[in-house]
N, C-alpha and C positions, 0 to 999 in steps of 0.2 A: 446328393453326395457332396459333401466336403473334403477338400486336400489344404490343411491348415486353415487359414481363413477363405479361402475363395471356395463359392459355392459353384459348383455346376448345377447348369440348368435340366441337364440328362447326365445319367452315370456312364457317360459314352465318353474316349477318350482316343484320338485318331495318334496311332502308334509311329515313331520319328521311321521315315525311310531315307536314306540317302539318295541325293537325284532324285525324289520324288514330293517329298514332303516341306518344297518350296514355297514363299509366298502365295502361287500363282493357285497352285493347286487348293492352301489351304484358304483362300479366298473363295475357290469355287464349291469347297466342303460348305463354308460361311453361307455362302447366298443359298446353297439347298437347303441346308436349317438342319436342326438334330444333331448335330456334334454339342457335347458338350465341355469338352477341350480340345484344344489343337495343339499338336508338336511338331518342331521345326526338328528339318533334316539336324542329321547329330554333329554336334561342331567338335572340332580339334582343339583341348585346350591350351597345346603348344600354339599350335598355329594362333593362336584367338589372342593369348597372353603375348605372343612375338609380334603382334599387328600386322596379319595379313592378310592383304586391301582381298583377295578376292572371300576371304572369311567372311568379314566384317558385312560383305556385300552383300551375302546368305544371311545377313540376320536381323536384314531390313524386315518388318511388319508393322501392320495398320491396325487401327484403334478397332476397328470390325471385327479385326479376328480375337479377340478377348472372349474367355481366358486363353492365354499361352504358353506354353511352356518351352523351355528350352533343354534340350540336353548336350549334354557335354561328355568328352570321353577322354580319357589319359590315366597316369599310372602314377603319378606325384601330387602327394597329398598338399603341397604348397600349391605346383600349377593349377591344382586342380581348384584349389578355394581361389585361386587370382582369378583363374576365368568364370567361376561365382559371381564374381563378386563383380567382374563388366557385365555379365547376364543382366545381375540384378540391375546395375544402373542404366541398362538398356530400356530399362522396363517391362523386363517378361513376369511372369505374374509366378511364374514355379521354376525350379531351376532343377533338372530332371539327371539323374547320373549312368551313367550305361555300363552295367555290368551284364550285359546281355550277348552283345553283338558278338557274333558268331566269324564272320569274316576274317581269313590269314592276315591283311593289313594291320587289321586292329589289333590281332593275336597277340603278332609279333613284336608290336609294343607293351603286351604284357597288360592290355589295356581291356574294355568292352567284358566279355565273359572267360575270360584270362587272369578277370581280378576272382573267379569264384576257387582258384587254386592257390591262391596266399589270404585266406581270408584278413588276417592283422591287418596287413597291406588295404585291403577295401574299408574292413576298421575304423583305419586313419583317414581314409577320404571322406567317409562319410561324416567323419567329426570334423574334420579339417574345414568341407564345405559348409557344414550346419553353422560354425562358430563366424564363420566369414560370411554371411547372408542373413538377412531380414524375411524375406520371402520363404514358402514352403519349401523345402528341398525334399523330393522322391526319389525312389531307386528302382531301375527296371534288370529283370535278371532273368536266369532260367533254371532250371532244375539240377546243376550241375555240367562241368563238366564231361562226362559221359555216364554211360549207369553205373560206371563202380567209381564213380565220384560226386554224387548226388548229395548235394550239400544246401540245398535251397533253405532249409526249416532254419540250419545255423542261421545264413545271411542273412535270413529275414529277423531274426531276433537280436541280428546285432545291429542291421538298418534300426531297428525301434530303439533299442535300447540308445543311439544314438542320434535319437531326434530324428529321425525322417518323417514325415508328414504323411507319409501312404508311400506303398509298394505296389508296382507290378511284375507278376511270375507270365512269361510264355514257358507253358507246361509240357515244356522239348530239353533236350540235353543240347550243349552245345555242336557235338558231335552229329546229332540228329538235321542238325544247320534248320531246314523247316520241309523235311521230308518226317516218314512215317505220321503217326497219333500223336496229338496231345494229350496229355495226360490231365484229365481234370480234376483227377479225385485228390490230384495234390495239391492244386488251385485250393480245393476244401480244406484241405490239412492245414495247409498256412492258414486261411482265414481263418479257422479255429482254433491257430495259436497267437495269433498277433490280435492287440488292440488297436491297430491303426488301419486302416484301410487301406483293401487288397482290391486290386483289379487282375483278372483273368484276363488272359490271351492265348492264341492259338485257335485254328480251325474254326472262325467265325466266320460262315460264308454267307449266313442267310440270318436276316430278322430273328427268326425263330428256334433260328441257333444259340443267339442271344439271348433268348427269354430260355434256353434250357441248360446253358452256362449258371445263368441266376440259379435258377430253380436245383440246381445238381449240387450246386457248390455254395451255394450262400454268399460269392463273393459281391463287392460292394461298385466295381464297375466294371466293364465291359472296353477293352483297348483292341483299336482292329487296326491292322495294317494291311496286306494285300488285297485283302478283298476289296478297301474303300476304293483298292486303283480302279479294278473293273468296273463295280456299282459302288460311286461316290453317291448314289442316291440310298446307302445298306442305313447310313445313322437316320435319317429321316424315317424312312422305313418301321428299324426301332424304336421309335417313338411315337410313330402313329401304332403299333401294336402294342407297346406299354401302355395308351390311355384306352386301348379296346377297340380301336378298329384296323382293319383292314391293312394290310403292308403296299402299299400302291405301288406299281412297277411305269418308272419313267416309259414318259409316250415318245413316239418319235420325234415328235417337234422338242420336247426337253431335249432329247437325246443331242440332235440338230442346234439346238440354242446352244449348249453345253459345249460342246466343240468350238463354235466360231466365237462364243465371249474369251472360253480359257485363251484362244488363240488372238484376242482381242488385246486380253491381258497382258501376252508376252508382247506382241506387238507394242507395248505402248514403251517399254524400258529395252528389251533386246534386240539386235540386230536383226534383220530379216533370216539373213542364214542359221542360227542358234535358233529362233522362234519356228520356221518349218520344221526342224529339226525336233526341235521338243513335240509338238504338236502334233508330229506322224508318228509317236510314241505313245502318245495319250489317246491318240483317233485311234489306234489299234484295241486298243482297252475301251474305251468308250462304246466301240458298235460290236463290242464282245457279243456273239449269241444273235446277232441281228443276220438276215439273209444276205447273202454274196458281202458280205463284211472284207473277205482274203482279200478279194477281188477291188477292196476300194484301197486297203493296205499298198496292195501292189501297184493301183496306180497312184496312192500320192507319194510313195518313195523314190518316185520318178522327175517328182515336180520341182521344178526351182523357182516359183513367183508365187507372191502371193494372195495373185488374181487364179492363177491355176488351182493352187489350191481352194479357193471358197468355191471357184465354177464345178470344181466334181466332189465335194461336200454335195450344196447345193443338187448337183443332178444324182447323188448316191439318193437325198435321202424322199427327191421326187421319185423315185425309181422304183423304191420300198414303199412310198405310201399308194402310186397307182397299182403295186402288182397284189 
């Protein structure tokens, strides 16, 4: 898959979450392998263009995590190309625009999937940031509004017609936020109207979910968000099943390493108190589906060191491998 000139190594594309899709995490997507792009949490481009240190701080990343993408979100066809246009000089590799995001904050600025109700308005952003950047510029969106404002097929022909590099649809209404079905067959519709590369999203839980996205819709990559939080081992996964074998399911001892590196990682920039904090967040998700998992939730929500915490990591996951 190509998104203008940068090539992915997998049609895999880890979808921006806010609070989630930091550095730290998408470093630990990086060392499991099979992603083959990464997006950072989605930036403000007020905030970003008014220089605010804690933005700026969110938009540190490492040569490792290549390719990257950045997204960005507002409602002003100027701010919007200024913070283009620091993306690019940041050096993110795609500069990603979010007409998607469902959330009242974003709403209310008229912003995320708020632009699918003044189309003109998304129009100019999209031109505004193509004429301001060197780099691909994408657009991530959703099927409308709610059902009797289902406007995707427009947007997507006015993303192309104004230069954008490839689109992704989550094939939900914004009203739907990421409750009920996704709707694939519209994932297909746009691919068969657009010449530029679509990616599908929504309800990607499993490898083989992924290979029947492809197969349903014809689209050209595959963007996961939720599901990567539980099993950040799902793109890997995809990839050992796209060359034909097997979907391997993380062992305990990954499960076990995964935890104390991510926690490794915060550790080396954040504070002790913000790093337990993040880390009884991701330990929750991480031992998803694993035996007495509640039970290790509730006791590291308790801990404040972070000697306590590795000692009932450590004795959680002696506990699982002798029972």
């Amino acid at each position: 898959m190509r998104i203008g000139g940068i090539a992915l190594e997998q049609p895999t594309i880890l979808a921006p979450m806010a609070g989630i899709t930091d550095q730290y995490f998408r470093l630990i997507l990086r060392r499991i392998g099979g992603v083959g792009m990464v997006t950072m949490e989605f930036i403000s481009s007020e905030a970003l263009t008014r220089g605010n240190h804690k933005t700026r701080h969110m938009m540190q990343f490492a040569e490792d995590e290549r390719p990257l993408a950045i997204q960005i979100y507002g409602s002003h066809p100027e701010r919007m190309a200024e913070a283009a246009s620091l993306v690019e000089a940041l050096g993110a590799d795609v500069v990603d625009i979010n007409m998607g995001c469902p959330a009242n904050k974003v709403l209310k600025g008229c912003a995320g999937a708020a632009l699918m109700g003044d189309l003109d308005l998304a129009r100019g952003i999209v031109a505004a940031v193509r004429r301001a950047v060197r780099i691909p510029v994408t657009v991530k969106f959703r099927l409308g509004l709610d059902d009797r404002r289902v406007n995707y097929m427009e947007l997507g022909r006015i993303c192309e017609a104004e230069g954008a590099a490839a689109v992704a649809l989550h094939a939900r209404t914004a009203r739907q936020m990421f409750t009920g079905n996704a709707d694939w067959a519209r994932i297909r519709g746009l691919k068969e109207t657009l010449s530029i590369p679509v990616s599908g999203n929504g309800d990607i839980e499993t490898a083989d979910d992924a290979l029947r996205l492809w197969r349903e819709t014809g689209c050209d990559g595959v963007m996961i968000g939720r599901a990567a939080i539980k099993n950040p081992w799902i793109f890997r996964q995809i990839a050992e099943v796209r060359a034909g074998r097997r979907a391997a399911e993380p062992t305990l001892e990954e499960r076990r390493s995964l935890i104390l590196h991510h926690f490794s990682l915060l550790r080396e920039r954040e504070d002790e108190e913000f790093a337990l904090h993040k880390i009884r967040t991701f330990t929750g998700w991480y031992t998803h589906g694993l035996p007495n998992g509640r039970a290790l939730r509730q006791r590291i929500n308790a801990l404040g060191s972070v000697a306590e915490f590795i000692d009932a990591i450590e004795e959680y996951f002696g506990q699982v491998r002798a029972a």
